[in-house]
C-alpha positions as CSV (number, residue, x, y, z in Angstrom):
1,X,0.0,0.0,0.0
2,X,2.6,2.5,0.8
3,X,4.7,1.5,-2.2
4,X,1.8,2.2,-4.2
5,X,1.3,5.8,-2.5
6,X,4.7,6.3,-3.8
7,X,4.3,5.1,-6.8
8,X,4.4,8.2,-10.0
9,X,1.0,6.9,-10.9
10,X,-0.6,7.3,-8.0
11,X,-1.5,11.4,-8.7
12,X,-3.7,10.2,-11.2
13,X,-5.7,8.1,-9.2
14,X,-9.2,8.9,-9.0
15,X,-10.8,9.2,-5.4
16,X,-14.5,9.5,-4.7
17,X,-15.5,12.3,-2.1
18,X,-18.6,12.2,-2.1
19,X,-20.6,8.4,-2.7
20,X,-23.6,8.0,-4.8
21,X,-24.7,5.0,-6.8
22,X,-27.8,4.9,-8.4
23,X,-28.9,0.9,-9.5
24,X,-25.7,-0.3,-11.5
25,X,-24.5,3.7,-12.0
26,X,-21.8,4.9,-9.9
27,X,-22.3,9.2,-9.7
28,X,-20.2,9.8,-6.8
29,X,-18.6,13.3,-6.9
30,X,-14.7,12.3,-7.3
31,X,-11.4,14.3,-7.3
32,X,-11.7,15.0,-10.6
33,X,-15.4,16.4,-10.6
34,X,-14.2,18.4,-7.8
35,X,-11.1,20.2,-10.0
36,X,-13.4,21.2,-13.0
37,X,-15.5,22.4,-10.7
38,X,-12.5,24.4,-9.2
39,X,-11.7,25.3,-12.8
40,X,-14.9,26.8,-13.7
41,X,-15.1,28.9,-10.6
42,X,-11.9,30.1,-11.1
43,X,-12.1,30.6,-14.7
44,X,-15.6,32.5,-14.2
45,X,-14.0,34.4,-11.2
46,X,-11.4,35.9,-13.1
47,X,-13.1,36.9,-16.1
48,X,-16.1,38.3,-14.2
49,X,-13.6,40.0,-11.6
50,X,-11.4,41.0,-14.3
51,X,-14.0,42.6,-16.5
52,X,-16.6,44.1,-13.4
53,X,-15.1,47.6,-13.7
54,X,-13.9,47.9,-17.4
55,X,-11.2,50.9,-17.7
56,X,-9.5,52.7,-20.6
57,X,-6.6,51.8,-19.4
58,X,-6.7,48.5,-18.4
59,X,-5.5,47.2,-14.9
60,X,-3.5,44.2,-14.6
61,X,-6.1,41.9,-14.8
62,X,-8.4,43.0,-17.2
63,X,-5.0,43.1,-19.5
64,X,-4.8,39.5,-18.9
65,X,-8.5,38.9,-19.5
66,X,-8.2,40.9,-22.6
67,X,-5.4,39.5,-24.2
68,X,-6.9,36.0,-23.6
69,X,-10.1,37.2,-25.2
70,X,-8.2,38.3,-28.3
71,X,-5.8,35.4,-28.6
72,X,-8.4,32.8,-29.1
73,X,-10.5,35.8,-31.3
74,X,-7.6,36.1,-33.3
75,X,-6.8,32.5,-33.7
76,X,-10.8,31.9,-34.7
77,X,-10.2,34.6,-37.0
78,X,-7.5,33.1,-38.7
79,X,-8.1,29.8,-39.0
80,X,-11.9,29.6,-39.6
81,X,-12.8,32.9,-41.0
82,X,-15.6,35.5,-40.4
83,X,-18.0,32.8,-40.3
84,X,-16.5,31.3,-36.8
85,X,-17.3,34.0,-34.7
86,X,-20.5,32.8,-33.6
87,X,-18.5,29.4,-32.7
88,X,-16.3,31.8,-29.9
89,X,-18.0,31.4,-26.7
90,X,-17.1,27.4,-27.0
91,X,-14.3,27.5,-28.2
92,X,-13.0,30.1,-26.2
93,X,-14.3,28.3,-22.8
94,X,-12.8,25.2,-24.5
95,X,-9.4,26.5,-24.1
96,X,-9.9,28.4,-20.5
97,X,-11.4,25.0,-19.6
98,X,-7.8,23.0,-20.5
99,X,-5.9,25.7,-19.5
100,X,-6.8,26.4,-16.3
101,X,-7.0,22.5,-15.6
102,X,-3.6,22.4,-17.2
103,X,-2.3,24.7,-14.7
104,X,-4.2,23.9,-11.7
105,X,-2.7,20.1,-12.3
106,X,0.8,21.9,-11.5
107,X,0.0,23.1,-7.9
108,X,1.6,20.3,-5.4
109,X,-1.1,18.0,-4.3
110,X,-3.9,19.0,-6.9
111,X,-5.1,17.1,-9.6
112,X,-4.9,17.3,-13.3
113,X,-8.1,16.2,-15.3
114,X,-6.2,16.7,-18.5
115,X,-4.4,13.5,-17.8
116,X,-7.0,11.7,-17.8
117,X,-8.1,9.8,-21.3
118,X,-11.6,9.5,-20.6
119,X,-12.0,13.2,-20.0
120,X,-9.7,14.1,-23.1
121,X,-11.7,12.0,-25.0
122,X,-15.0,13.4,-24.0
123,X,-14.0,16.9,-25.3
124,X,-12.8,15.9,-28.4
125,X,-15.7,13.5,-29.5
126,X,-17.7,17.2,-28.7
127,X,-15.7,18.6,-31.3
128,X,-16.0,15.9,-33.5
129,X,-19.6,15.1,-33.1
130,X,-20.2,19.3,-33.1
131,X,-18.1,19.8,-36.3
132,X,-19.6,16.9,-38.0
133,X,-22.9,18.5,-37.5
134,X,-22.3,22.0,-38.7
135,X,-20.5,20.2,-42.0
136,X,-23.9,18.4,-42.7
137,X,-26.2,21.4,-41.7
138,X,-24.7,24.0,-43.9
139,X,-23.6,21.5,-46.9
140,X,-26.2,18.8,-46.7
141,X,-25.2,15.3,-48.1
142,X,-22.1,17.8,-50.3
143,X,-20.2,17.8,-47.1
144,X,-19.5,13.9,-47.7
145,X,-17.6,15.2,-51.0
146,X,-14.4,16.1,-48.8
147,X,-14.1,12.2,-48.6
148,X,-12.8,12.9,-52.5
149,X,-10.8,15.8,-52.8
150,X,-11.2,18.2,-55.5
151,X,-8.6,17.2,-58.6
152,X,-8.3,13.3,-57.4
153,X,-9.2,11.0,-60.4
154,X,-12.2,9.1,-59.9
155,X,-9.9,5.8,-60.3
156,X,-8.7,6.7,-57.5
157,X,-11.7,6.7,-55.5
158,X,-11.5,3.0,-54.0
159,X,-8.3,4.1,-52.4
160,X,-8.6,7.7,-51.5
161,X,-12.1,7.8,-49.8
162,X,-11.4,4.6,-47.3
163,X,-8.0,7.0,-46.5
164,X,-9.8,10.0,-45.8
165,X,-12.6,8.0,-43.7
166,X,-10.2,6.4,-41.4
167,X,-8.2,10.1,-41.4
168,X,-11.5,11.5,-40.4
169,X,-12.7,9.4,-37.7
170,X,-9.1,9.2,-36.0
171,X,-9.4,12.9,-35.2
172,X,-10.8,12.6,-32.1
173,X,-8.8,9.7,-30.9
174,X,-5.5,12.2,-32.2
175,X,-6.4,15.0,-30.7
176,X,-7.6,13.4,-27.0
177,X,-4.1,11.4,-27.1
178,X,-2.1,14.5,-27.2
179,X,-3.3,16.1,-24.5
180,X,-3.8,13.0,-22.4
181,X,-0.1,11.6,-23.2
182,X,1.9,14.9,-22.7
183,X,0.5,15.9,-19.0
184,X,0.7,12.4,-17.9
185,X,4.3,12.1,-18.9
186,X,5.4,15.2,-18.1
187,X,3.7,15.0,-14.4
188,X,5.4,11.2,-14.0
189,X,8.6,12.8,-14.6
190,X,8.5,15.6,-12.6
191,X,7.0,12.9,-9.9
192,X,9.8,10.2,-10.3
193,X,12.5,13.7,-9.9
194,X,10.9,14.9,-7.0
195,X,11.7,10.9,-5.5
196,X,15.1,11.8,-6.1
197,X,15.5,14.7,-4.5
198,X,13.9,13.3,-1.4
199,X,16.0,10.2,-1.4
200,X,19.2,11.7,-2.1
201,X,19.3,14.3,0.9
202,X,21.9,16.8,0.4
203,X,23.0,15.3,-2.5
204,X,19.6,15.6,-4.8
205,X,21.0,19.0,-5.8
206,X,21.1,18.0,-9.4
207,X,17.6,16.6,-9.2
208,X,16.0,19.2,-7.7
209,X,17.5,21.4,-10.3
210,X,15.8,19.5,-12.1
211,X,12.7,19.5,-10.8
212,X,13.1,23.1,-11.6
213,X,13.7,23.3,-14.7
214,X,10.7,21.0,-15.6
215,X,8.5,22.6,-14.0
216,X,8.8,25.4,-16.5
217,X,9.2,23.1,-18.4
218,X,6.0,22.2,-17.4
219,X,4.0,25.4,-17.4
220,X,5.1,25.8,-21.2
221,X,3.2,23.1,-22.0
222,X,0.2,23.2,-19.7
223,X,-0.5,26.4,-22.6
224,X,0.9,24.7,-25.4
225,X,-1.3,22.2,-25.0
226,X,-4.6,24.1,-24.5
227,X,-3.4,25.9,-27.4
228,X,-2.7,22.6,-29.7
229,X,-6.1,21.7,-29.0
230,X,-7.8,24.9,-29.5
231,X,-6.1,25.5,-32.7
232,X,-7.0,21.7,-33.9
233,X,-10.8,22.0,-33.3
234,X,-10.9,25.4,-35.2
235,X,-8.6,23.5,-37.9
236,X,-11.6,21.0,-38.0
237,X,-13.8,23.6,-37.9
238,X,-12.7,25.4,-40.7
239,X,-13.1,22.1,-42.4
240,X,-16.6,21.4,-41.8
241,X,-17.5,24.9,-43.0
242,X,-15.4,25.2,-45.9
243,X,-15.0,21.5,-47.4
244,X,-11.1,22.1,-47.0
């Protein structure tokens, strides 16, 4: 038991807090529920706190709220056109929610969702289920023509459209591996250095060092990371609305 309290692994074990099954279906309220909920307050709090008393020249943290708003604006903007603004609120709470539970997953003791495959998952079949619905309600049964791309000869169909099915439905899976793959392995190393440094007394110098350095390490990609994703599902979304 105590080696498995040890263990790297064991930060990403989830706990339930709170108990509730209903029949066969388990709905207790579990460590993980508890640090989205912690996410959304926060995230809420600092937008709403942020924005409460709106200044021509903004304060410190209405600069950071602003810059936020116009990062993903200008990233929608870029990447999906005009046509994606109405698409902001998501996608903008898309990437305050991984961010936020991206950085929260770096305070000593917390938890981070993000490293979680079931919950990487679940927001990228949203994407891919949302995206795959505005492609067939703008374009109708024409948005199955980006299974054929424009220029392809028709020869080629037998071999190009099973490619571009299997490209299609792997998106999700892609895009809920990345983010699940690079905060687990980047919190199981910074685990397995922190052991070191505990075992080797006054001689886990170097592995405290490099504790440090990981951990900004670390941070770097807790928003490179919410930004990948962000950037993929307005990729995607782009596609749905423009057949490219």
């Amino acid at each position: 038991m105590a080696a498995e309290e040890h263990s790297p692994l064991a930060q990403f074990e989830i706990k339930p807090l709170l108990s509730l099954q209903v029949g066969d279906l388990d709905l207790s309220y579990t460590n993980s529920a508890l640090f989205m909920t912690i996410t959304l307050v926060l995230a809420s709090s600092f937008l709403l706190l942020a924005t409460r008393r709106s200044a021509l020249i903004p304060g410190r943290w209405q600069s950071m709220a602003e810059i936020s708003y116009e990062f993903v604006a200008n990233m929608i903007r870029d990447n999906v056109g005009q046509e994606g603004r109405k698409y902001f609120p998501f996608i903008f709470t898309l990437f305050m929610f991984v961010l936020f539970g991206n950085l929260l997953g770096m305070i000593p003791y917390s938890f981070t969702y993000t490293s979680h495959i079931v919950v990487t998952f679940a927001m990228a079949a949203v994407v891919f289920i949302g995206v795959t619905a505005i492609g067939f309600k703008k374009h109708g049964l024409h948005f199955l023509s980006f299974l054929m791309p424009a220029g392809v000869p028709i020869f080629m169909a037998p071999l190009i459209i099973p490619i571009e099915i299997l490209s299609y439905f792997t998106r999700p899976v892609s895009l809920a591996l990345r983010l699940f793959a690079n905060m687990t392995a980047g919190h199981t190393m910074l685990k397995v250095f922190a052991g070191f440094v505990t075992l080797l007394g006054v001689f886990g110098v170097v592995p405290l060092m490099l504790v440090a350095a990981l951990t900004g390490l670390e941070l770097i990609i807790a928003f490179l990371q919410a930004y990948v994703f962000t950037i993929l599902t307005c990729v995607y979304l782009n596609d749905a609305l423009h057949l490219h």
